[in-house]
Backbone bond lengths (Angstrom), bond angles and torsions (degrees), N, CA, C in turn:
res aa  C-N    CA-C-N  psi(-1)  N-CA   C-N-CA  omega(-1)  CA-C   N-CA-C  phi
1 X - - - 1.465 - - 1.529 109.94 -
2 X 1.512 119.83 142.28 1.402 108.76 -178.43 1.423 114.95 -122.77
3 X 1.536 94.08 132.15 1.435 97.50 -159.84 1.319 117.06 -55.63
4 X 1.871 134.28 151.99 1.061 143.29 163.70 1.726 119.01 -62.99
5 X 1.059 98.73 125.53 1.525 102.78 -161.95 1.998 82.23 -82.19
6 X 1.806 76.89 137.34 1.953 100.77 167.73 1.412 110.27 -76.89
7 X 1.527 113.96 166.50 1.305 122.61 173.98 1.550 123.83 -53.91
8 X 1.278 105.79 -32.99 1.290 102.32 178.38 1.388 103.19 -72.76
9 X 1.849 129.98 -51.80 1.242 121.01 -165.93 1.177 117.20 -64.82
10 X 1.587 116.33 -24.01 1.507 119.86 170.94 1.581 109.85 -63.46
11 X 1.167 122.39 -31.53 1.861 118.66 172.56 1.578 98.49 -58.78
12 X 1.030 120.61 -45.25 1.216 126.47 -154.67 1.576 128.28 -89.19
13 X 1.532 84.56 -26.55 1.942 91.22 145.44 1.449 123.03 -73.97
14 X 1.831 101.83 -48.50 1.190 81.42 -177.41 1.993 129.42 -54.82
15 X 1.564 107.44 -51.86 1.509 112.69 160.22 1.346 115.21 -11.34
16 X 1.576 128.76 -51.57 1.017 130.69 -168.57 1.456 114.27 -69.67
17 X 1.459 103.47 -59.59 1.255 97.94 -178.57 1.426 119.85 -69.19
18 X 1.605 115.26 -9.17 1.334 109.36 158.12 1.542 118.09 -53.58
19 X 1.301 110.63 -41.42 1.401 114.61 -175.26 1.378 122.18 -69.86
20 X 0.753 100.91 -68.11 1.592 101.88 172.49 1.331 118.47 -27.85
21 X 1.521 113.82 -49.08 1.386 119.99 -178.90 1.672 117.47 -49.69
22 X 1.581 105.51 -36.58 1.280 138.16 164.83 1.455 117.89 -40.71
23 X 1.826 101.37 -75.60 1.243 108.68 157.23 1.674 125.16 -31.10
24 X 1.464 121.42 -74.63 1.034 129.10 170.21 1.432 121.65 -36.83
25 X 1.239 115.20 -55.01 1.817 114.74 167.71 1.618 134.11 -60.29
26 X 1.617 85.45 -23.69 1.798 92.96 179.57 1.765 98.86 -83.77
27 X 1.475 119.83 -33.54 1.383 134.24 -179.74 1.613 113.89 -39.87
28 X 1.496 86.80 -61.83 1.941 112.28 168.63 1.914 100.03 -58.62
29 X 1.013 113.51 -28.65 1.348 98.97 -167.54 1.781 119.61 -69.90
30 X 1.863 72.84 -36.52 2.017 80.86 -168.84 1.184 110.73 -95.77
31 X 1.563 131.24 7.75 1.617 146.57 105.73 1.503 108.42 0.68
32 X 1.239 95.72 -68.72 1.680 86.55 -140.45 1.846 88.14 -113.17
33 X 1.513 119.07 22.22 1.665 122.94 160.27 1.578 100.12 -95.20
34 X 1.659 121.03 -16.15 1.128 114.70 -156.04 1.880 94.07 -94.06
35 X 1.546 96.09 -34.70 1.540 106.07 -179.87 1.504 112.63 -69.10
36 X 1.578 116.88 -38.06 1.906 122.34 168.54 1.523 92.17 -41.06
37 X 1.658 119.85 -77.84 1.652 110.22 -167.50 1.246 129.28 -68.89
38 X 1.345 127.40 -9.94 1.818 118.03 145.39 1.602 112.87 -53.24
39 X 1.385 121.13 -50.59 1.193 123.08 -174.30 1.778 117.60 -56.24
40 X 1.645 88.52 -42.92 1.940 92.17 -163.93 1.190 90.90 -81.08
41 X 1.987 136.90 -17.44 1.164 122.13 171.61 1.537 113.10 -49.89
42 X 1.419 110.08 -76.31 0.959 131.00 176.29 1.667 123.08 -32.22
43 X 1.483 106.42 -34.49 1.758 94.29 162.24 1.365 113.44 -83.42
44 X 0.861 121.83 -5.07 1.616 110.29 -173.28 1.570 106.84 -101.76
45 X 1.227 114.53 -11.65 1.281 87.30 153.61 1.348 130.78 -134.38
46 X 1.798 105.04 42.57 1.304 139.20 152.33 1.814 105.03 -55.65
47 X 1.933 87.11 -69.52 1.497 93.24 173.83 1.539 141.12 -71.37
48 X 1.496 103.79 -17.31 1.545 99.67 -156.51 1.576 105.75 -56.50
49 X 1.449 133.55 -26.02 1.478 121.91 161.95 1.082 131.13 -37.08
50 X 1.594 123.08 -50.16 1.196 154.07 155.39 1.397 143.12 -31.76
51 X 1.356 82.02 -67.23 2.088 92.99 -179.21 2.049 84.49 -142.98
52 X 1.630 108.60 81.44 1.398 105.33 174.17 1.500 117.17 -55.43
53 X 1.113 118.72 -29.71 1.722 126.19 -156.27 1.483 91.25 -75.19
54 X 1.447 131.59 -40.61 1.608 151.24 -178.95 1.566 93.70 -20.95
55 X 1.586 106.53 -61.44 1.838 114.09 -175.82 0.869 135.10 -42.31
56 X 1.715 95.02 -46.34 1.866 97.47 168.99 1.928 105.17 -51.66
57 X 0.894 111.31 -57.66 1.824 112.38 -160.73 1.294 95.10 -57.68
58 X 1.275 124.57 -35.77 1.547 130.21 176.23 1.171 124.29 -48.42
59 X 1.843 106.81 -50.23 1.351 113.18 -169.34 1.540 93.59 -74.64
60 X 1.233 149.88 -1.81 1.279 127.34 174.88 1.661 117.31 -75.79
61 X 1.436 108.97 -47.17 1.628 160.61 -178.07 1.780 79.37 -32.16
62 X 1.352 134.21 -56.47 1.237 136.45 -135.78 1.984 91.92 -106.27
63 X 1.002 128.81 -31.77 1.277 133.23 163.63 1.419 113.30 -76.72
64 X 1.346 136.74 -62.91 1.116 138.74 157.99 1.261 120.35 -5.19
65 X 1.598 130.85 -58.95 1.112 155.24 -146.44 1.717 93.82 -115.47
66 X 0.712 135.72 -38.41 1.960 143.34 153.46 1.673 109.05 -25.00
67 X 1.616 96.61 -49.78 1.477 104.72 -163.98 1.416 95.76 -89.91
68 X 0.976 112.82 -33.56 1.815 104.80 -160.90 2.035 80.90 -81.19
69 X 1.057 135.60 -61.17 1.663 136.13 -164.99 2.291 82.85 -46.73
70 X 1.057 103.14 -36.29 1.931 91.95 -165.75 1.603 97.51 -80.92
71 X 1.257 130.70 -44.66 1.268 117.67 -169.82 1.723 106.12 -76.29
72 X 0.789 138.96 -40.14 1.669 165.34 140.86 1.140 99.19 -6.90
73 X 1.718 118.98 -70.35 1.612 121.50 -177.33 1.352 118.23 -67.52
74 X 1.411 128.67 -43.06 1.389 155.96 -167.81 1.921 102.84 -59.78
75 X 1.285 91.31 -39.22 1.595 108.75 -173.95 1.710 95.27 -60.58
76 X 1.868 116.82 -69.34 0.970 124.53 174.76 1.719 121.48 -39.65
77 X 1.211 118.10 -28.36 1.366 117.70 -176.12 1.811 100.64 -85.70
78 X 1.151 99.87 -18.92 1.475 97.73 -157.13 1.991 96.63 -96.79
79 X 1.485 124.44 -21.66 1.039 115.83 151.21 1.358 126.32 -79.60
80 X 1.723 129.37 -12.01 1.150 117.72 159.85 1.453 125.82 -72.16
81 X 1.365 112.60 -6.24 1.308 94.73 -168.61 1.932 98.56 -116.17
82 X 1.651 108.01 -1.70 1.501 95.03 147.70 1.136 127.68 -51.95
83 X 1.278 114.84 -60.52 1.292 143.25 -172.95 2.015 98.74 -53.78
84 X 1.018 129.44 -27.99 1.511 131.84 -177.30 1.459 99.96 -92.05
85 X 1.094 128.91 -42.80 1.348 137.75 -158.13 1.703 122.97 -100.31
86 X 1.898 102.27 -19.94 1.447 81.50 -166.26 1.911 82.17 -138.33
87 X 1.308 114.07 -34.50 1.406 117.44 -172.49 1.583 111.21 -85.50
88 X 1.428 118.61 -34.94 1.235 117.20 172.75 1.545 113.32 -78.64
89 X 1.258 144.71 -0.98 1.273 152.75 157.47 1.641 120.83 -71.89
90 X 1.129 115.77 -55.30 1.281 145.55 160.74 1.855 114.77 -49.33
91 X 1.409 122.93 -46.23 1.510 138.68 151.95 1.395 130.47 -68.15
92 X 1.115 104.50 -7.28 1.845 106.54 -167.92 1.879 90.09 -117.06
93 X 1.174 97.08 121.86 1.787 124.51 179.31 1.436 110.43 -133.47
94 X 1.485 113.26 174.43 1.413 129.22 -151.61 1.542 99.02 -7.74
95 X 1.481 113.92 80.48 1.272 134.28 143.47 1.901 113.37 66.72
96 X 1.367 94.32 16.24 1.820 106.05 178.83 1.241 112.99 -113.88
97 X 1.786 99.30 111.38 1.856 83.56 170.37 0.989 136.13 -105.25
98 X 1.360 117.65 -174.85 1.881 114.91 -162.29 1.398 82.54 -149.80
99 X 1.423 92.44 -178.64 1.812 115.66 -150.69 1.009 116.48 2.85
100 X 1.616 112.79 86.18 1.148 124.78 -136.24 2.068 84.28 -122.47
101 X 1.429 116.66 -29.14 1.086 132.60 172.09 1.598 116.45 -18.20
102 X 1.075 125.01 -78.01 1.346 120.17 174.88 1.343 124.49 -45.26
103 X 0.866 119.31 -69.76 1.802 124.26 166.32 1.212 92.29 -46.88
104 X 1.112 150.11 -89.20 1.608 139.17 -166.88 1.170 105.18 -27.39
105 X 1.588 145.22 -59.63 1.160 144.92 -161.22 1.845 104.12 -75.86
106 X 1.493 101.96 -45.72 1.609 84.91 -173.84 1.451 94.68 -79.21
107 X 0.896 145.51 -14.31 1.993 126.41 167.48 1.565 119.40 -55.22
108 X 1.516 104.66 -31.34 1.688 121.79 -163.58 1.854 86.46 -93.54
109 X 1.175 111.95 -27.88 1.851 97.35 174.73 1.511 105.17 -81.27
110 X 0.941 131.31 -18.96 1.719 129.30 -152.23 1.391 98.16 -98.28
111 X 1.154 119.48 -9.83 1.934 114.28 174.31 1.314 106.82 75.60
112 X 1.322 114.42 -28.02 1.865 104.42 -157.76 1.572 109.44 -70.48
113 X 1.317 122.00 -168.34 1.057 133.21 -159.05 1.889 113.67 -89.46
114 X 1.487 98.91 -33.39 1.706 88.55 158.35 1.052 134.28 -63.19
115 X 1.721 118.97 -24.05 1.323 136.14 153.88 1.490 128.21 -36.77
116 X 1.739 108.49 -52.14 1.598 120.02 158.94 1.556 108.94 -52.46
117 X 1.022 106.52 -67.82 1.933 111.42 175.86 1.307 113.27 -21.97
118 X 1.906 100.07 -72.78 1.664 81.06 -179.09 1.447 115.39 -67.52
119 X 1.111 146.67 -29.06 0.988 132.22 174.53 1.514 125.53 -32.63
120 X 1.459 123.07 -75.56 1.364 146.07 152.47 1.862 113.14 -33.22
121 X 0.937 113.89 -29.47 1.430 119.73 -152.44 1.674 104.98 -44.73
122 X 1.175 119.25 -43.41 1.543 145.82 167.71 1.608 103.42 -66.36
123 X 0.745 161.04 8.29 1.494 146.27 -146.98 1.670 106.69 -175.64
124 X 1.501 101.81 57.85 1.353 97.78 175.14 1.548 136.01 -60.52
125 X 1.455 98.83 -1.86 1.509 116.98 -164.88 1.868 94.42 -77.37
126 X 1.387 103.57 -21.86 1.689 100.50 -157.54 1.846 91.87 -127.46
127 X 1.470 121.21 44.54 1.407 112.88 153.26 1.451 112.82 -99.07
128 X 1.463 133.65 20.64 0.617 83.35 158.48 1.423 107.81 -109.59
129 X 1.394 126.43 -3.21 1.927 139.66 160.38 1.353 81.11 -41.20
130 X 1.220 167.85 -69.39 1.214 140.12 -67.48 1.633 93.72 -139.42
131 X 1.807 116.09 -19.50 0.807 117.33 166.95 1.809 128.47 -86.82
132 X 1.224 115.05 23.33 1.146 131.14 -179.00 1.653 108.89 -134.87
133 X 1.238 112.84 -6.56 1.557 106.82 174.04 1.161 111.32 -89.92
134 X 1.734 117.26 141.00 1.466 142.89 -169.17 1.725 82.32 -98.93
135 X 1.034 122.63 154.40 1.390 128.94 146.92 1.819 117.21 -132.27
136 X 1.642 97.62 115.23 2.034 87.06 -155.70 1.307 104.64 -79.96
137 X 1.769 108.17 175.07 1.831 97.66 -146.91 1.402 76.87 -96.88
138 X 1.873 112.50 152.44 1.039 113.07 -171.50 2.180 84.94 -156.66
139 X 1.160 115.14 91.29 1.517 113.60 -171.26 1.837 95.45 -93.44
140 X 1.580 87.43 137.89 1.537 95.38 177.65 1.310 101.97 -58.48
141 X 1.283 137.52 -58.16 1.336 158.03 -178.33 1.670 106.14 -6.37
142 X 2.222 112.94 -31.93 1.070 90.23 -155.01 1.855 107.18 -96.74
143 X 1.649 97.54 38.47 1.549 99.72 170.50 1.716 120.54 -70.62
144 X 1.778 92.05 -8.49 1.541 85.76 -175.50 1.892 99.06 -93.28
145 X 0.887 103.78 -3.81 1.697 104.90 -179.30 1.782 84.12 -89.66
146 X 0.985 143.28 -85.06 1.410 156.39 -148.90 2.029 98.39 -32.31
147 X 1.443 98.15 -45.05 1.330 116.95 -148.18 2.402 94.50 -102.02
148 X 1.386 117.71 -0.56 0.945 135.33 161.46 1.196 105.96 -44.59
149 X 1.795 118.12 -99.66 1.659 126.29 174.81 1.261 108.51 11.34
150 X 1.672 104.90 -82.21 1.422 145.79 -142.64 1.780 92.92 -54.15
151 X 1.706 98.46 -51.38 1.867 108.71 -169.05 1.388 111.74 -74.61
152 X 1.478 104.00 -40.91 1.821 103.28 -166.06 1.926 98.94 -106.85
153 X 1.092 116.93 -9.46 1.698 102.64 171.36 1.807 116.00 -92.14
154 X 1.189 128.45 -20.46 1.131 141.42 157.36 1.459 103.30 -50.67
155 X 1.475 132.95 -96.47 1.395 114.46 174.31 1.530 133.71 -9.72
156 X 1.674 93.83 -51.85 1.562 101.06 -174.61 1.248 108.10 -61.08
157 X 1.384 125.45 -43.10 1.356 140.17 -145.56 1.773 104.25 -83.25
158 X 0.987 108.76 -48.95 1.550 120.86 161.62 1.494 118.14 -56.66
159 X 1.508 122.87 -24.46 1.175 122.09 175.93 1.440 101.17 -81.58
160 X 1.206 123.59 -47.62 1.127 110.78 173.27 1.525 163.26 -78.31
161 X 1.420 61.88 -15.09 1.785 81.98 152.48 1.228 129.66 -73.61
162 X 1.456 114.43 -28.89 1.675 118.48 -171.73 1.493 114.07 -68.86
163 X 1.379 124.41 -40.06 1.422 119.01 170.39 1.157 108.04 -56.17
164 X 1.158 145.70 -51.85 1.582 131.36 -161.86 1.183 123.94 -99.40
165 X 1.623 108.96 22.35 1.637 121.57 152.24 1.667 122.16 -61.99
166 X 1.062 132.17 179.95 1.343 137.02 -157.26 1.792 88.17 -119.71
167 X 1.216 131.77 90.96 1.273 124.42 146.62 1.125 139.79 -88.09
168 X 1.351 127.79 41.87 1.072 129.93 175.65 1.421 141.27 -20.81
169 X 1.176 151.96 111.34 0.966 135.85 173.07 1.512 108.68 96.19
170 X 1.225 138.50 1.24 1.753 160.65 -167.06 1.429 114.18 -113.94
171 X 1.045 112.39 2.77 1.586 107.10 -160.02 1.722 115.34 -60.37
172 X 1.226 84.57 -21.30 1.556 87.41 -168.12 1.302 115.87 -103.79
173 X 1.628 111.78 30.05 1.142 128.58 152.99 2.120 110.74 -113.30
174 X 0.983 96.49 33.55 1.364 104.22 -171.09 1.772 107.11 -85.14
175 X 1.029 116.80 -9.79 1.325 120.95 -179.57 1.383 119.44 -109.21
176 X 1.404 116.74 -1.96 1.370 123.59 168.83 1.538 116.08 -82.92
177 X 1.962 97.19 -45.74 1.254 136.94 -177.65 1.812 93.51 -42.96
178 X 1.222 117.07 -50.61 1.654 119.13 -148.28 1.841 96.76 -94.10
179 X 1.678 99.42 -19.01 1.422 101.62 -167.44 1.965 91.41 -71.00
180 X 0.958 120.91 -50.80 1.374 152.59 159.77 1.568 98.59 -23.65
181 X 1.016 134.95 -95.83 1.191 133.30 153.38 1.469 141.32 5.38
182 X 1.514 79.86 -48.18 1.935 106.58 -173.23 1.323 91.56 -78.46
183 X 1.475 125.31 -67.81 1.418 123.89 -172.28 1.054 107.23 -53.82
184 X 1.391 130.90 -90.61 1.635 99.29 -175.84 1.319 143.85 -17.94
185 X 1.292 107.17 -42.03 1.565 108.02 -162.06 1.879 94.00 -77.54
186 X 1.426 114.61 -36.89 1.175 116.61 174.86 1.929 116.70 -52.91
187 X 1.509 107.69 -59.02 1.546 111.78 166.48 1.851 100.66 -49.54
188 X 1.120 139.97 -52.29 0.996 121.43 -178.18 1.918 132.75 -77.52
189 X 1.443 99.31 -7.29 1.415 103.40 140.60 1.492 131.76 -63.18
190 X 1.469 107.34 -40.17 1.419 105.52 -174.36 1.107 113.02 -93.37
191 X 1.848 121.86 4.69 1.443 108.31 153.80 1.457 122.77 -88.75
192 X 1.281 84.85 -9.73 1.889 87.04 179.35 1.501 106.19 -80.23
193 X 1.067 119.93 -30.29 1.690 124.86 161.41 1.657 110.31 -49.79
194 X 1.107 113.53 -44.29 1.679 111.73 175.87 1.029 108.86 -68.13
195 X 1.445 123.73 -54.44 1.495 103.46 172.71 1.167 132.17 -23.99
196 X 1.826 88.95 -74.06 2.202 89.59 -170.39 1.668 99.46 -60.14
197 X 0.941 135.64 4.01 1.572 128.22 -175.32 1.346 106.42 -95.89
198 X 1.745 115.58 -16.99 1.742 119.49 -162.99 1.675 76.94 -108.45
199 X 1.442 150.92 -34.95 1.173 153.04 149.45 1.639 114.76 -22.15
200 X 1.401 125.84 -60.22 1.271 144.83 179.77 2.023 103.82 -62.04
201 X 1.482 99.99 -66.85 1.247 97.79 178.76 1.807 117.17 -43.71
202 X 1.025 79.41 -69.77 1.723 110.12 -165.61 2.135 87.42 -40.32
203 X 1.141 117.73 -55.22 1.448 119.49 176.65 1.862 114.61 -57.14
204 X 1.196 111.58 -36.61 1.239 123.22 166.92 1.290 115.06 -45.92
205 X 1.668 115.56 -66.49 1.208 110.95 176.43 1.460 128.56 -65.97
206 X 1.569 89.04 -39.18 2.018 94.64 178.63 1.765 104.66 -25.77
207 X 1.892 98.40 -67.35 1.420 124.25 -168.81 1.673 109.31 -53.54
208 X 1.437 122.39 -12.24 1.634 112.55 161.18 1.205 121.91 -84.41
209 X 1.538 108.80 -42.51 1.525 121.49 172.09 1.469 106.10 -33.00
210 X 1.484 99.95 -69.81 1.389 111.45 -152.69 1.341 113.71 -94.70
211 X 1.618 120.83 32.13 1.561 135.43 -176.31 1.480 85.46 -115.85
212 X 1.226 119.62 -53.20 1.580 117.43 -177.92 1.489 122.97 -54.94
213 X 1.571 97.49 -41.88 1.971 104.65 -176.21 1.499 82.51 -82.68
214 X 0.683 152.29 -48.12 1.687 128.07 -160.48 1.753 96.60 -87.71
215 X 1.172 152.70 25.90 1.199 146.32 141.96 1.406 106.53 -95.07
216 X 1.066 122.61 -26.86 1.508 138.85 -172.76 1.777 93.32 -71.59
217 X 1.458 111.69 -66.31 1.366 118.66 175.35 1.534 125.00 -55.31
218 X 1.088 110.24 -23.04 1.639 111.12 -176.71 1.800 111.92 -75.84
């Protein structure tokens, strides 16, 4: 028989599935921030022959969109691991748990050996295979490294191109040109500072998730 969920657990589903929905929409979001900077790559250096000065505004375009893809993602990590930490505790009764997802996933990134467990946990036929399987560490987490290049070499790449265009006849816009320059490259220092800072967080939480499922597992 399955139990009737109480008033409180009924708030507390619903929350969830608020979240998730959340999850899912911010997911789609940093989709299609990742698809804006293929695109704005790709015009700029359609144009930079063309309309050279275009790059400077460009090279911002590609940092800009860095920060919003880091605060954007950070959000998503930071509702999964409510949802691991405070809603799935609160939902799990006579000894069954649920949204159980996160901790499952950071155990299956961490390689270690509670990771094999759950795996096997169902399948008593294969503990003892199960005591010889490595599983190598492979953390979803490292889409924000994967997706790096793409954010912080684009800027660069546009910066560098713009000096060794042919401006003829402009010179005496050469000091706006460099002021131009400066800022960007400066905004794109301080997104590279968010990074290792969305790096730190993002590891923070992994390490609660997965302190809890492996106390859970022991």
């Amino acid at each position: 028989m399955i139990p009737t969920a109480s008033a409180p657990q009924a708030v507390d589903l619903t929350e969830f599935e608020c979240l998730r929905k959340e999850i899912d929409n911010r997911t789609q979001i940093g989709h299609n921030i990742i698809l804006a900077q293929v695109a704005m790559f790709g015009a700029g250096i359609s144009l930079f022959d063309k309309l050279p000065d275009v790059l400077v505004g460009l090279a911002f375009v590609p940092s800009l969109l860095w920060l919003l893809w880091l605060d954007n993602t950070l959000q998503v990590f930071k509702l999964g691991t409510y949802i691991a930490t405070v809603l799935a505790p609160r939902l799990s009764s006579h000894n069954v748990e649920v949204l159980g997802w996160e901790r499952f996933r950071r155990l299956i990134d961490s390689g270690e050996s509670p990771a094999v467990k759950s795996l096997f946990a169902n399948s008593p036929s294969h503990t003892r295979r199960a005591k010889r399987v490595t599983l190598p560490r492979e953390r979803t987490r490292q889409v924000a490294f994967y997706t790096m290049p793409l954010f912080a070499g684009c800027p660069l790449v546009l910066m560098a191109l713009y000096p060794i265009l042919p401006l003829a006849g402009q010179a005496d816009h050469v000091q706006i040109r460099l002021a131009g320059l400066a800022m960007a490259f400066c905004l794109w220092v301080f997104a590279s500072v968010k990074y290792w800072r969305f790096e730190r967080s993002v590891s923070i939480l992994d390490y609660a998730i997965a302190g809890r499922a492996r106390a859970e597992e022991a």
